[in-house]
C-alpha positions as CSV (number, residue, x, y, z in Angstrom):
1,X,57.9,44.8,-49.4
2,X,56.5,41.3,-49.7
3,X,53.3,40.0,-49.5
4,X,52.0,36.8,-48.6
5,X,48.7,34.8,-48.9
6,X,47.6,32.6,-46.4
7,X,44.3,30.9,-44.8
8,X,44.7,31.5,-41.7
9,X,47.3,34.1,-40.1
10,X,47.8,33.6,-36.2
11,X,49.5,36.2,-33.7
12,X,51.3,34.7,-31.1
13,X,52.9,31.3,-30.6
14,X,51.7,30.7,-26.8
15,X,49.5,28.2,-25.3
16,X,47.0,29.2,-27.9
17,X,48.2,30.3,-30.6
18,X,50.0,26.7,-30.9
19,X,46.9,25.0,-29.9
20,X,45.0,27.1,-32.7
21,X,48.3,26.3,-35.0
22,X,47.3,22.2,-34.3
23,X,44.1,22.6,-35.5
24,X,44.5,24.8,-38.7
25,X,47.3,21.7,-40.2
26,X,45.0,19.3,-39.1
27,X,42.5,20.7,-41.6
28,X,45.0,21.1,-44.3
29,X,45.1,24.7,-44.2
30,X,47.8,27.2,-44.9
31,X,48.9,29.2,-42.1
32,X,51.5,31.5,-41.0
33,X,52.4,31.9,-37.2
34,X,53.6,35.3,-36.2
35,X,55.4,35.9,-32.7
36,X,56.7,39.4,-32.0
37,X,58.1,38.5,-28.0
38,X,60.2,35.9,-26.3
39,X,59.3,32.3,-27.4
40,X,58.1,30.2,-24.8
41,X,54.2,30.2,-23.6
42,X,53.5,32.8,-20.5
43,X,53.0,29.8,-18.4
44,X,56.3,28.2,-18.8
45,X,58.0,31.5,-18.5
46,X,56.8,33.7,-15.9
47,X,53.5,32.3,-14.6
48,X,52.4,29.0,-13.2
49,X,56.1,27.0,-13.7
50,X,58.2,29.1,-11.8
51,X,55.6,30.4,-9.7
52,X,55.1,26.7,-8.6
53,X,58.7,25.5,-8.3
54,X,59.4,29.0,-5.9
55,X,56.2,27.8,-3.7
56,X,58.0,24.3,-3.5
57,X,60.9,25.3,-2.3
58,X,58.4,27.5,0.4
59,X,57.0,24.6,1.0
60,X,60.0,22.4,1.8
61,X,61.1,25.4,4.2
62,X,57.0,25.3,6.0
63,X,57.9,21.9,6.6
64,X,61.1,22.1,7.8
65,X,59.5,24.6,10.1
66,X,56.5,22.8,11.7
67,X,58.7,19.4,12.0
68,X,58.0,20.2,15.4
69,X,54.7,19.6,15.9
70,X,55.4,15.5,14.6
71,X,57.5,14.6,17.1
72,X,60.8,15.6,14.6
73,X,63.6,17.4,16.4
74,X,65.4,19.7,13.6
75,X,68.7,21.2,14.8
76,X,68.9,24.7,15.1
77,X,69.9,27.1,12.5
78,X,68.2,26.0,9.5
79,X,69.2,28.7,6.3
80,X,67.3,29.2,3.3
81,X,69.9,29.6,0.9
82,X,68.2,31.8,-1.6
83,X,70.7,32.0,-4.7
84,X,70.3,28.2,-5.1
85,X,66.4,28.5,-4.3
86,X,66.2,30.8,-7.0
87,X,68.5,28.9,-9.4
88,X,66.0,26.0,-8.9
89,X,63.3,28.0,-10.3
90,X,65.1,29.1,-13.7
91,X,66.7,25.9,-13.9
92,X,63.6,23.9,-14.3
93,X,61.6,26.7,-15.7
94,X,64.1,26.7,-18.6
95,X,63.4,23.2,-19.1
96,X,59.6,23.9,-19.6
97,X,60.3,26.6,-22.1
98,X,62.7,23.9,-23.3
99,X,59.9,21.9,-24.1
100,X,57.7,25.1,-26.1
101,X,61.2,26.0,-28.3
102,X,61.4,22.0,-29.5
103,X,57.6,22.3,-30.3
104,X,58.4,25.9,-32.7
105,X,61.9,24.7,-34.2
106,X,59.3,21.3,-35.5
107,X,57.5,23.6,-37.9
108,X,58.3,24.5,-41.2
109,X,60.7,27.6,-41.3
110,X,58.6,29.0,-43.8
111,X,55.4,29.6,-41.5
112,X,57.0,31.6,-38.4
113,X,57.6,35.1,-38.6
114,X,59.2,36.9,-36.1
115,X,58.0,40.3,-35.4
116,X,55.0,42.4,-33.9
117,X,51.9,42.6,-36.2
118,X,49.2,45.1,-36.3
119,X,45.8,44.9,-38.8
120,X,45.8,47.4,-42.1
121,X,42.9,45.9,-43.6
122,X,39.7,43.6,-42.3
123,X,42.0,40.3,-42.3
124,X,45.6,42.0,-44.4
125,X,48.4,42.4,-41.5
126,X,52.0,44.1,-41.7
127,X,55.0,42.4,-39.8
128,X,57.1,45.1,-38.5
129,X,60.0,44.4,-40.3
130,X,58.5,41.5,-42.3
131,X,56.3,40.8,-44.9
132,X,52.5,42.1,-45.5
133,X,50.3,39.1,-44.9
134,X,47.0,38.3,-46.5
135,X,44.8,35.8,-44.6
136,X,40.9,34.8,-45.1
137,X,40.9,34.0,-41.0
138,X,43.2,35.8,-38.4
139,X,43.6,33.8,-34.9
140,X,44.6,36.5,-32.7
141,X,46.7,35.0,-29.1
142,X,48.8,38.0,-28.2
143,X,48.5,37.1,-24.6
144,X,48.6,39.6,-21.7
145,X,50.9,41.8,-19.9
146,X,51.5,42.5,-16.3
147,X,49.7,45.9,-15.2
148,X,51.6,48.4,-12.9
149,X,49.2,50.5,-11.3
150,X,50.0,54.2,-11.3
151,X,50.7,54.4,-7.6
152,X,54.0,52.6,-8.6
153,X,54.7,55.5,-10.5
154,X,57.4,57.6,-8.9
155,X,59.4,53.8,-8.5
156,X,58.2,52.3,-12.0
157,X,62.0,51.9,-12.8
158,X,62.5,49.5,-9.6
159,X,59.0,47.8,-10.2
160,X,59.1,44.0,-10.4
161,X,56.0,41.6,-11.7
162,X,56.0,38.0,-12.1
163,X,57.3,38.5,-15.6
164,X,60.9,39.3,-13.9
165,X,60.7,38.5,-10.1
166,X,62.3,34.6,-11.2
167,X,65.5,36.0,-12.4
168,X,66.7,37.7,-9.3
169,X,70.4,36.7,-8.2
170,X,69.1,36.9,-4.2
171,X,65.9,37.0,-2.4
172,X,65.5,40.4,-0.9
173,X,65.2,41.0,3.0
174,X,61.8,42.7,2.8
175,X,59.0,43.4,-0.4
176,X,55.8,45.1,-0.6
177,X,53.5,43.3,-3.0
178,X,50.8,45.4,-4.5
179,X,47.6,43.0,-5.6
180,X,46.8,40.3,-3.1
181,X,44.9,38.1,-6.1
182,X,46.1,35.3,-7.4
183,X,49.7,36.2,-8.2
184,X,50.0,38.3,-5.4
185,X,49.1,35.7,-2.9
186,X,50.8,33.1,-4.1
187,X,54.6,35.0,-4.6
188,X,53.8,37.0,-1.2
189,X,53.5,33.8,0.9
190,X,56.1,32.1,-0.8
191,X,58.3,34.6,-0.1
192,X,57.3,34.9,3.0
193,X,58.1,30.9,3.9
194,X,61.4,31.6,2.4
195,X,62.5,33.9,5.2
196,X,62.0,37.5,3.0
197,X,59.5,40.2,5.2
198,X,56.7,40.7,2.9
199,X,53.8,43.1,3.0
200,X,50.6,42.9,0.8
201,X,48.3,45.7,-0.1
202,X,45.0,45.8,-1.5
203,X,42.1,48.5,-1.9
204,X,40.1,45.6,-1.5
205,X,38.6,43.7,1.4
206,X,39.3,40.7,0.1
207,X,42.0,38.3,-1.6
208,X,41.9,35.7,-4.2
209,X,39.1,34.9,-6.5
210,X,36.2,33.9,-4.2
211,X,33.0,35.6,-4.2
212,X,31.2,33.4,-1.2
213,X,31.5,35.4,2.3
214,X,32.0,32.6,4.5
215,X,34.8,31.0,2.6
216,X,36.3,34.5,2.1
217,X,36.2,35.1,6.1
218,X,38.1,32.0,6.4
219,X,40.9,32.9,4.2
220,X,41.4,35.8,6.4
221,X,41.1,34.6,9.2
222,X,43.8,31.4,8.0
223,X,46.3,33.6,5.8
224,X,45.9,36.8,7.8
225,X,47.6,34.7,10.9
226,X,50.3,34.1,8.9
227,X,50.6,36.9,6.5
228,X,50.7,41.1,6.4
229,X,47.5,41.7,4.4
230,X,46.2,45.6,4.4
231,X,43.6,45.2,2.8
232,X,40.8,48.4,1.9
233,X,44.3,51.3,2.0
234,X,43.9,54.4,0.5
235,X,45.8,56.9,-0.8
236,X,49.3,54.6,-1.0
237,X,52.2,56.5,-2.0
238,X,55.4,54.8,-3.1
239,X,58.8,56.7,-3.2
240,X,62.3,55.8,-3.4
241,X,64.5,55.9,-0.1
242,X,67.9,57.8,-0.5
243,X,69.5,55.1,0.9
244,X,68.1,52.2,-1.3
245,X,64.6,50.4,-1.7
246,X,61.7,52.4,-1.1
247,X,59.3,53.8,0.9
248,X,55.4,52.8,1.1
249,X,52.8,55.3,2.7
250,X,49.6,54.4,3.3
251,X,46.1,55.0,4.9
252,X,43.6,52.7,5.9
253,X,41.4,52.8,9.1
254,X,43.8,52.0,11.4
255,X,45.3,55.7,10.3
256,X,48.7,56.6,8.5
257,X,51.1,54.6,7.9
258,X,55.1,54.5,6.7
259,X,57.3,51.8,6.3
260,X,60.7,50.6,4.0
261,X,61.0,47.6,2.0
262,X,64.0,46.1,-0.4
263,X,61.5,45.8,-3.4
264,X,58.3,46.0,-4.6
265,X,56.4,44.1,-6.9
266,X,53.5,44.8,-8.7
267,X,50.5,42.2,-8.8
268,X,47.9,44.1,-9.4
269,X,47.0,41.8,-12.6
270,X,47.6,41.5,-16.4
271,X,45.9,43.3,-19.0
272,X,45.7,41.9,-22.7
273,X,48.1,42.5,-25.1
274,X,46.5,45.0,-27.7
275,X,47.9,48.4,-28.0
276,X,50.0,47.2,-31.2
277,X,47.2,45.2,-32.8
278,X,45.5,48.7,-33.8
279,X,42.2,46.9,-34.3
280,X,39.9,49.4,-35.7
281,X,42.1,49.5,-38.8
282,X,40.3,46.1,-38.8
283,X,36.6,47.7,-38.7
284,X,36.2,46.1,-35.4
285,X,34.1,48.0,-32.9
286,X,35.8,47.9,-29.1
287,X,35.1,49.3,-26.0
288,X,36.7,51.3,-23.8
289,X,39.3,49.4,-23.0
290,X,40.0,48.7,-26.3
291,X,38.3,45.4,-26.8
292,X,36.0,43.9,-29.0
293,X,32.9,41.7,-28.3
294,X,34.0,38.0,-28.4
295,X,31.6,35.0,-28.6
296,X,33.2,32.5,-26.2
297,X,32.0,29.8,-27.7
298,X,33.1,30.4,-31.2
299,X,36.1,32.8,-30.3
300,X,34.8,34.8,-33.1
301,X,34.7,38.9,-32.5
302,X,31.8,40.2,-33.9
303,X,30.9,39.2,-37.2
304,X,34.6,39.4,-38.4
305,X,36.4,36.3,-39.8
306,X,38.5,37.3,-36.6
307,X,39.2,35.0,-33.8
308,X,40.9,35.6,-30.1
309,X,41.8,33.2,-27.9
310,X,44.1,33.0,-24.8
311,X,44.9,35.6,-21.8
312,X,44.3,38.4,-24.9
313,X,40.9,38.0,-24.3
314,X,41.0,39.4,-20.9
315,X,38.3,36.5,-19.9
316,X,40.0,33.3,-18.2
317,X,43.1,34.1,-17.8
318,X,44.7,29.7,-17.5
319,X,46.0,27.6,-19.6
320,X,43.8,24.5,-20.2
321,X,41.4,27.2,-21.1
322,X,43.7,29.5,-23.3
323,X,44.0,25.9,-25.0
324,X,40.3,25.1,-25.4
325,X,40.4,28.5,-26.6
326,X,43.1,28.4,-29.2
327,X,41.7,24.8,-30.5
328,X,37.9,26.4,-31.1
329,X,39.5,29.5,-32.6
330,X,41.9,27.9,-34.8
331,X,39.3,25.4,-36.0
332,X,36.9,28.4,-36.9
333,X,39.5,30.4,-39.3
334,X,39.9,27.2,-40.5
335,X,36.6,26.3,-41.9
336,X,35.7,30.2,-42.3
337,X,32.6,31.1,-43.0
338,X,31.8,28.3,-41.5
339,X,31.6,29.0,-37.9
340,X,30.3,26.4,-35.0
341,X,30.0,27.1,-31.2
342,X,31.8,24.8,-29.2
343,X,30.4,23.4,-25.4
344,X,33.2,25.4,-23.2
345,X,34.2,23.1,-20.0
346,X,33.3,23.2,-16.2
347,X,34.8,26.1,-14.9
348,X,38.2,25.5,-12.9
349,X,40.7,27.5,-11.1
350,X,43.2,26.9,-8.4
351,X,45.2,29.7,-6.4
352,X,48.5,27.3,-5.0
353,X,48.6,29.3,-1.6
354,X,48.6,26.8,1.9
355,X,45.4,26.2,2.3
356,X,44.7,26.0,-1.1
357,X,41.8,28.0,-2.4
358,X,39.5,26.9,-5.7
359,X,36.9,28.0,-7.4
360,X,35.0,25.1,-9.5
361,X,32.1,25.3,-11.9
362,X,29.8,28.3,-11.4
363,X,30.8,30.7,-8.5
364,X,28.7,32.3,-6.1
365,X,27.9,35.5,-6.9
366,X,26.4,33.7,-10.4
367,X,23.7,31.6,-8.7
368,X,20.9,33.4,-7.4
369,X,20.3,32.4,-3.9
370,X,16.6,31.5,-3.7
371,X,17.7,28.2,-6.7
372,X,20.5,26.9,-4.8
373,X,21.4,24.7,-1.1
374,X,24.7,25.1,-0.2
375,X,26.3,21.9,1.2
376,X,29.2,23.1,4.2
377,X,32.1,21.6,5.8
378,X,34.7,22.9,7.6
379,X,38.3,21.7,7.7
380,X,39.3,22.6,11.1
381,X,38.5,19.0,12.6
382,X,38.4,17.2,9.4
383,X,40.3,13.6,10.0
384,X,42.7,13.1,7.3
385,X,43.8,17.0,7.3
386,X,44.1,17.0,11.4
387,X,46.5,14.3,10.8
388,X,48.7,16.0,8.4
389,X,48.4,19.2,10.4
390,X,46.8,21.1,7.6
391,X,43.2,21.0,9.6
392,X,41.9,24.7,8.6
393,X,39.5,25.5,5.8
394,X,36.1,26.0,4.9
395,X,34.3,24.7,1.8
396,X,31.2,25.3,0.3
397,X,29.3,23.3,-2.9
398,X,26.4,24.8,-4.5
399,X,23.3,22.4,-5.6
400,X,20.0,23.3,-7.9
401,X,17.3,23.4,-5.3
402,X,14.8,21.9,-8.0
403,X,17.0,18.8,-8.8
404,X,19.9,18.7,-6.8
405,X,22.5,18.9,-9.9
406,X,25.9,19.9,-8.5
407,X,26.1,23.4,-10.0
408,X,29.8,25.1,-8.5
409,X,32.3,25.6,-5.5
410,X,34.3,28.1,-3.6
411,X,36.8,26.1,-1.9
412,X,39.8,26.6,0.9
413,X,41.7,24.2,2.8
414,X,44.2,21.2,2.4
415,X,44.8,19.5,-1.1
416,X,41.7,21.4,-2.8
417,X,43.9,21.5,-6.2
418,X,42.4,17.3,-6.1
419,X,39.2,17.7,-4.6
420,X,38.3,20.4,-7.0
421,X,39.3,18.0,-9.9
422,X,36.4,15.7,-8.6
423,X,33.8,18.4,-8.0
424,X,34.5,19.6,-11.9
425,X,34.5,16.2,-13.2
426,X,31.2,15.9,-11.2
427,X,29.7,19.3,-12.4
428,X,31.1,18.0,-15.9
429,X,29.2,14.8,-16.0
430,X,26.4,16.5,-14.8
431,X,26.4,14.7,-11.5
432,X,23.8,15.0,-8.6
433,X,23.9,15.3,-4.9
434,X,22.5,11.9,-4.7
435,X,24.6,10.1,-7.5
436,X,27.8,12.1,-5.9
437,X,27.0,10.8,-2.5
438,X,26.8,6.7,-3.9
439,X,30.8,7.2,-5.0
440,X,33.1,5.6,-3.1
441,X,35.2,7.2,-1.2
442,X,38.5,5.9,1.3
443,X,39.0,6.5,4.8
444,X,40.6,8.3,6.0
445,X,41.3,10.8,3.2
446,X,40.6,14.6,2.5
447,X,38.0,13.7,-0.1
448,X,35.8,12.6,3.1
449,X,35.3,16.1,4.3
450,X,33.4,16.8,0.5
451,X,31.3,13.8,1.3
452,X,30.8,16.3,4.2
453,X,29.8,19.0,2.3
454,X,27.2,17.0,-0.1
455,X,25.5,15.4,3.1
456,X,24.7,18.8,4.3
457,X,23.3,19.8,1.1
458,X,21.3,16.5,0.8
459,X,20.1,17.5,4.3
460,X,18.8,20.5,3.2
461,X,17.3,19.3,-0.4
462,X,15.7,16.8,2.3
463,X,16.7,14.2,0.0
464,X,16.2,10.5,1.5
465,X,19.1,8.1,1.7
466,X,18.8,5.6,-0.8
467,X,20.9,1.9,0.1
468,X,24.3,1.6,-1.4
469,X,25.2,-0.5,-5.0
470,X,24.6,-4.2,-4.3
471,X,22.4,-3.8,-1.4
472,X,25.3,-3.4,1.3
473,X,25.9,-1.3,4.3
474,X,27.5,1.8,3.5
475,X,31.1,2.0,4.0
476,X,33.3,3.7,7.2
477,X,33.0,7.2,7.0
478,X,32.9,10.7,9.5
């Protein structure tokens, strides 16, 4: 068995373990890279790339649909063909991971090992297979793993997740999704436009990532018009049918209910990729689920010269962060014991469902409501998204009472994947109601109905309107 000595040792060559990778050579350290699963980063395999390119074809098919409404006669009998919908998707996606290989096949042979490793010492790690490595720093980026809950059981065999839902030859006729958060939303109504029944189930009342009431109500109200949510069911039972697919039974206040579907996929989440790491052999202390306390500003797990970064630490689970994430890391093990926190960046997710829905900066349920005005506007007559027939959401932007610094939003309706951008870079550059509100904005334009939101809030910080730049009227506006 062979042993080798390195400064830094990183598991997993994904979004962050390359981006801690970057920033060990760029210190001039020795490193080894270690990647026991299929190459290519969980993004460009199975999560946001395909997942994307299957919601633009749903898309293409939503428009095709409400033509209509324009003026735009389309002929009867339009077909989704699904084989070349879903040869789309793997054809591009393979161009992404495309992308990921070239990057891996540009390092030195020498510091990739292919295999799984697990900790036999505070920083000493054996490849299965491979060699025994000795490290002063390990980066660990073992990413995450789709969860099946145990309700799936009795079907498990028949079970797909978004790890394996892209390589189907066809697109079912029906699917029951199980999870209606991000990933479940966003393949259940993509399916759905595509012309496959779907069902979504939840224990929960809610869907998505929000945490403001209003703006939750409103997704409801919006996707539960279009889509089969049952949402708060209890005591689900899936089964195989004799005769193919299988059977969903389910309770919820509406009584019991039975009903047959093609598929099922599980969306129920991911859950980080530990089991093999067998951490304590590193004398780190966990919790019950197995995982240790991480400082998310150094990356750092306890006192250890140990580092985690990416969807492995169970925090946020999205790429530019599992980036930020593997760049602190990696530059920690690299200048271990010397350790410096890092500023982390304005929070910012995006669920790529129609409306979209966002969450920027610091959510709801993390302000406390007696420190904050919340600026409103609703979508439903907003000008530039009545004339693009997207007219229905509700957003909602949170300001310090005391100062009126922009502080977070929960955000559904048309185009929000932009108009979050703006609110982050706001939140970001530590931007105030009043400073936001002397930006320019064009008519007409979705970004109009945030100016919306940040009058309201100015409204209620009673803040007076001050003139605009080089003492001229304000421009034309709703």
């Amino acid at each position: 068995m062979s042993t080798r000595s390195v400064d830094v040792a990183i598991i997993g060559a994904g979004t962050a373990g390359l981006s801690a990778r970057r920033e060990v050579e760029r210190r001039g350290r020795d490193y080894v890279l270690v990647e026991g699963g299929a190459r290519g980063t969980t993004c460009a395999r199975v999560g946001c790339i395909p997942s994307k390119l299957l919601i633009a074809s749903a898309d293409a098919a939503q428009a095709v649909r409400e033509a209509g409404r324009f003026g735009i006669e389309v002929p009867e009998g339009m077909r989704v063909n699904g084989r070349a919908v879903l040869e789309r998707v793997r054809e591009e996606r393979d161009r992404f991971v495309g992308y990921v290989l070239r990057s891996l096949d540009q390092m030195d042979p020498g510091s990739l090992v292919e295999g799984t490793a697990r900790f036999v010492g505070p920083t000493s790690l054996q490849v299965d297979g491979g060699p025994r490595i000795e490290a002063k720093a390990v980066v660990v980026a073992t990413g995450s793993s789709a969860w099946v809950p145990p309700s799936l059981d009795p079907v498990r065999e028949r079970v797909l997740t978004n790890e394996d839902v892209f390589d189907l030859e066809k697109l079912p006729r029906s699917v029951a999704v199980f999870g209606t958060g991000i990933i479940g939303m966003e393949l259940g109504q993509a399916l759905q436009r595509l012309g496959v029944h779907v069902a979504l189930f939840s224990p929960f009342a809610v869907v998505g990532p929000l945490t403001d009431t209003p703006v939750r109500r409103k997704v409801l109200e919006v996707l539960g018009a279009e889509l089969e949510l049952h949402l708060g069911v209890r005591d689900e039972r899936v089964e195989p049918h004799p005769d193919g697919g299988v059977v969903v039974r389910w309770h919820d206040q509406g009584g019991d209910h039975e009903e047959r579907y093609d598929e099922v996929i599980a969306a129920a989440g991911r859950r980080p990729n530990l089991q093999a790491l067998d951490l304590p052999a590193a004398g780190l202390r966990c919790d019950m689920r197995g995982m240790p306390r991480i400082d998310r500003h150094t990356m750092q797990a306890g006192d250890r010269p140990i580092f985690f970064a990416g969807d492995v630490t169970g925090d946020r689970a999205l790429l530019h962060e599992a980036a930020d994430e593997g760049r602190i890391a990696g530059a920690n093990a690299a200048m271990w014991p010397e350790v410096r926190g890092h500023l982390r960046r304005t929070q910012l997710a995006v669920v790529f469902t129609d409306p979209q829905i966002a969450v920027v900066g610091t959510p709801y349920e993390g302000l406390r409501e007696r420190d904050v005005v919340v600026g409103e506007v609703s979508y439903d007559e907003q000008g530039r998204a009545r004339i693009m027939g997207k007219n229905a959401g509700l957003v909602r932007v949170y300001a310090a009472r005391e100062d009126g610094a922009l502080l977070g939003a929960e955000m559904f309706g048309p185009d929000v994947e932009h108009t979050a951008h703006l609110l982050a870079w706001a939140i970001e550059a530590r931007v105030d109601v009043e400073r936001a509100l002397r930006m320019p904005f064009y008519h007409p334009v979705v970004e109009e109905g945030i100016r919306s939101a940040l009058r309201d809030a100015a409204t209620k910080l009673q803040l007076a309107p001050k003139p605009c730049a080089f003492e001229v009227d304000c421009g034309p506006g709703v």
